[in-house]
C-alpha positions in Angstrom: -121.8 149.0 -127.3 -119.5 146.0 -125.8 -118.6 143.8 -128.9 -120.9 140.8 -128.4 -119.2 138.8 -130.9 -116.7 135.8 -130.0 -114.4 133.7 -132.9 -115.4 130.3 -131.0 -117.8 128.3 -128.8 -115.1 128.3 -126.3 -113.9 131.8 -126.4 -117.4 132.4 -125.2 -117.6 130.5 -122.4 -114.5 132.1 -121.2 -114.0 133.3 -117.9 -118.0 133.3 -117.1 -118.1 129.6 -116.4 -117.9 128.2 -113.1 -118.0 124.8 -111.1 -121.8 124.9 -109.5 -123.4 127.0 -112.1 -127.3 126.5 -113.3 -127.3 126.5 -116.9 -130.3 126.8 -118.7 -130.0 125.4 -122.1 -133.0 125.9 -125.2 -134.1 123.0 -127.7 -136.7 120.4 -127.7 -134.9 116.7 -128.2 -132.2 117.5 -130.7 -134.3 120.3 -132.5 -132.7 123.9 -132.0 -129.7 123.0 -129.2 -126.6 124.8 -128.9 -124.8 121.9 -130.0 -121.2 123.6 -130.5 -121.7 125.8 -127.1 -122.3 122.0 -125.3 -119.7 120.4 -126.6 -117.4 123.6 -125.2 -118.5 123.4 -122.2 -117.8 119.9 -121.8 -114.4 120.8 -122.9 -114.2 123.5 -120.0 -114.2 121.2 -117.3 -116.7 123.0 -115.1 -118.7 120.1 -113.0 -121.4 120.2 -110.5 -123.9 121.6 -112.8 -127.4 122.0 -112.3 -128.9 121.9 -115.9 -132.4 123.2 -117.0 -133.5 121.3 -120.3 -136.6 120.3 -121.9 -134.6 117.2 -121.5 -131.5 115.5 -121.9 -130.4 114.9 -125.1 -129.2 111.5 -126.0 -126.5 109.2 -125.4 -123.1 111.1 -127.4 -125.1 113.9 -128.2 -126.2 117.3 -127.1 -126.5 117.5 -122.8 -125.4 113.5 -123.1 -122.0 114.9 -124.0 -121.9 116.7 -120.4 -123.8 113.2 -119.0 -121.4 111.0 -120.0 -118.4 112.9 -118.3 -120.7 113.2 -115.5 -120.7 117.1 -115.1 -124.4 117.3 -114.1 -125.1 116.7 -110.5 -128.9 117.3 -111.5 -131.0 117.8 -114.0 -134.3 120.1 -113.9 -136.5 118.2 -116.9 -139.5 117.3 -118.4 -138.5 114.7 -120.7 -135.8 112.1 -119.8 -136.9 108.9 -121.8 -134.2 109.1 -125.0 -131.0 108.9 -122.9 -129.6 105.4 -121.3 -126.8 106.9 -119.6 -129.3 109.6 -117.7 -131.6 106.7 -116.8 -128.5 104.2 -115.5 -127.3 107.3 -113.3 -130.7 108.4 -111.6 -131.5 105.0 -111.1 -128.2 104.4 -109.0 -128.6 107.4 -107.5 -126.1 109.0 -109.1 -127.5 112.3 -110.3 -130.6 114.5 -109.2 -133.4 115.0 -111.2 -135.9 117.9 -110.4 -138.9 116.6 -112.7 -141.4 119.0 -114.1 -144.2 119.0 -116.4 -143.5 120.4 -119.4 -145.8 123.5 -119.7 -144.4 124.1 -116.0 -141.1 124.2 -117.3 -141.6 126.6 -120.0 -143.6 129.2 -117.4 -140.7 128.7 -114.9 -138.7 130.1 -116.9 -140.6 133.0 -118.8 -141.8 133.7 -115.0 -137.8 133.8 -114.2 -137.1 135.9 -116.9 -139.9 138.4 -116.3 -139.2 138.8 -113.0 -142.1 136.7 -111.0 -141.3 135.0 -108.2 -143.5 132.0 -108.0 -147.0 131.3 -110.1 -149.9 128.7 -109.3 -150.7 126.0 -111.5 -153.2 123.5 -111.8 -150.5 120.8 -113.4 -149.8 118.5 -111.2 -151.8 118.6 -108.1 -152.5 115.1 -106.4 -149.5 113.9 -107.7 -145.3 113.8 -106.6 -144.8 116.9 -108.7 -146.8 118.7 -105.7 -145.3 117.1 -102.6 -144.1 119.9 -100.2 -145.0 122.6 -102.4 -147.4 125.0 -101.3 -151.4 124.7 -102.2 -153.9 127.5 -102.6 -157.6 127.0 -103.9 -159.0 129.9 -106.5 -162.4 130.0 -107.2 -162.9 126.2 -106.1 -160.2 124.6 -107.8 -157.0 123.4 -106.1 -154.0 124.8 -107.1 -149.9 124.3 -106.6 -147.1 126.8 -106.2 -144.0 126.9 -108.8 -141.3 128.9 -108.3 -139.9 130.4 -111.8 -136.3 129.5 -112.6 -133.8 131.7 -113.4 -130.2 130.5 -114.6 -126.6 132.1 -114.0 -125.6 131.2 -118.0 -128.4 130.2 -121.0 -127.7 128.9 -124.0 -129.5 129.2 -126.9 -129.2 128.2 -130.5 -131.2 130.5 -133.2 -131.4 130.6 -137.0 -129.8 134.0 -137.4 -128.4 137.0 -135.4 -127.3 139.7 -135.9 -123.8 141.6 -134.0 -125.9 143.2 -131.7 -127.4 139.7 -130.2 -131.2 140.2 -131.8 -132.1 136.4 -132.5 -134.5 135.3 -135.1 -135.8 131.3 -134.7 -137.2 129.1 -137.7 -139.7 127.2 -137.6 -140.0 124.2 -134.4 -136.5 124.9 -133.4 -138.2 128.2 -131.6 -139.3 126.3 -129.0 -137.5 126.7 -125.3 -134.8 129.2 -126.9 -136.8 132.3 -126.4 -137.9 131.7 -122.8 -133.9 130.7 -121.7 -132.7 133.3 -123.4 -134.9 135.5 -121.0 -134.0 133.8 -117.7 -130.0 134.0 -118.1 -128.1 136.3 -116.1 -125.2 135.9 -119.2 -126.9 134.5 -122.1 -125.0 133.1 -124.7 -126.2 132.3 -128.6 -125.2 130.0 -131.1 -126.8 131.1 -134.5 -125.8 129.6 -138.3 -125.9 133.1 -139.7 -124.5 136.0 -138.1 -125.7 139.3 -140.3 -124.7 142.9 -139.3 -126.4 144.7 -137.1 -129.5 146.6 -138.6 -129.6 143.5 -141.1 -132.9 142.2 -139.4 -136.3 143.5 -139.7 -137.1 144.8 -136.3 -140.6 143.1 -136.9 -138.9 139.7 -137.0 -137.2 139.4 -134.0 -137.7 137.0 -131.4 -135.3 137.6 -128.5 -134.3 141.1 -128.6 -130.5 141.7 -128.2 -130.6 143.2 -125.0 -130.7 139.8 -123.2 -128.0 138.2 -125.2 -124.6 139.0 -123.6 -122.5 137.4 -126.7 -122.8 135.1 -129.8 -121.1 132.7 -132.1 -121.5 131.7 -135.2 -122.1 127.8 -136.3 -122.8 127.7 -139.9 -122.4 123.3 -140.0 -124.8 122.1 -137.2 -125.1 118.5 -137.8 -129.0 118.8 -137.2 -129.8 115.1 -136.2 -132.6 113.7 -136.2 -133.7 112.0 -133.1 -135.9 109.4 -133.9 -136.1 108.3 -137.9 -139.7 106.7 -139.7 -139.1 105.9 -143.0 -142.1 104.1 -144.7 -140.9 100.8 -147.2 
């Protein structure tokens, strides 16, 4: 088996990123994102990204990092509202934005990874989200055609790993990880323990190892928090 295991963030981005790419990255707002694989990437210098994301991270932090050095030409999203800088570009026209209902988004890209072309959904007929996409009627409701997404790199952040590349998620910071991991070509992972292989229960996995192509190990994420309620 090909040693999955890379001494940095950017060691493993190495020679598989490109200008032009789609990259699929997991998290939900700042919960469970590859923070350290982001902020190497930015460092690469690729540019002209397409980015798949529940959303954009925020201004200085997580895909705002690659926002703020304007390395995404457009963003495929469900959620854009926490990030000044995305909003100041897309409303000067300045960067592309592909927006998608959020249950769409996460069967886009478990469709992508399992192979499946294109699904119909009820989401968003009658609205923008369905203007020039196809429309079929099932049983008397009206439905729209998505096509799933697939990405040439993901990354994904998980709890722990293992050398072989099996992922295990805690808790809310599961979210988009598993289905991105699926719908890379090269999928890369960021965990905060990395354990050796035959260290996991088999019956705990979440994203088996055979669709992770390599893996660092973060063990200081700065785990913000995105929005803070404190009661007095």
């Amino acid at each position: 088996m090909a040693n999955k295991v890379f001494a940095s963030a950017q060691s493993a981005l190495a020679g598989i990123v490109k200008d032009g790419q789609t990259i699929a990255v997991g998290g939900f707002g700042l919960c469970g994102i590859p923070e350290a694989l982001i902020a190497a990437l930015r460092d690469s210098g690729v540019k002209n990204l397409t980015a798949i994301s529940n959303n954009a991270g925020v201004d200085g932090f997580g895909l705002g990092l690659l926002l703020q050095t304007r390395q995404i030409k457009k963003m495929i999203s469900s959620y854009v509202g926490e990030n000044k800088e995305f909003e100041r570009q897309y409303l000067a026209g300045e960067l592309e934005l592909d927006f998608t209902p959020q249950g769409t988004l996460a069967e886009k890209l478990r469709a992508g990874g399992a192979g499946i072309p294109a699904f119909y959904t009820k989401t968003g007929v009658g609205t923008i989200v369905a203007d020039g996409k196809p429309i079929a009627e099932f049983d008397g409701q009206t439905y729209v055609q998505e096509r799933s997404l697939k990405a040439d790199i993901s990354l994904v952040k998980a709890w722990k790993g293992d050398k072989a590349g099996n992922l295990i998620y805690r808790m809310t910071a599961r979210n988009f990880n598993p289905v991105v991991a699926s719908a890379g070509k090269i999928t890369i992972a960021e965990v905060e323990h990395l354990v050796e292989t035959g260290e996991l229960d088999a019956d705990h996995i979440h994203t088996p190892g055979i669709f992770v192509a390599r893996i660092i190990e973060n063990r200081t994420p700065e785990k913000r928090i995105e929005q803070r309620t404190v009661r007095k």
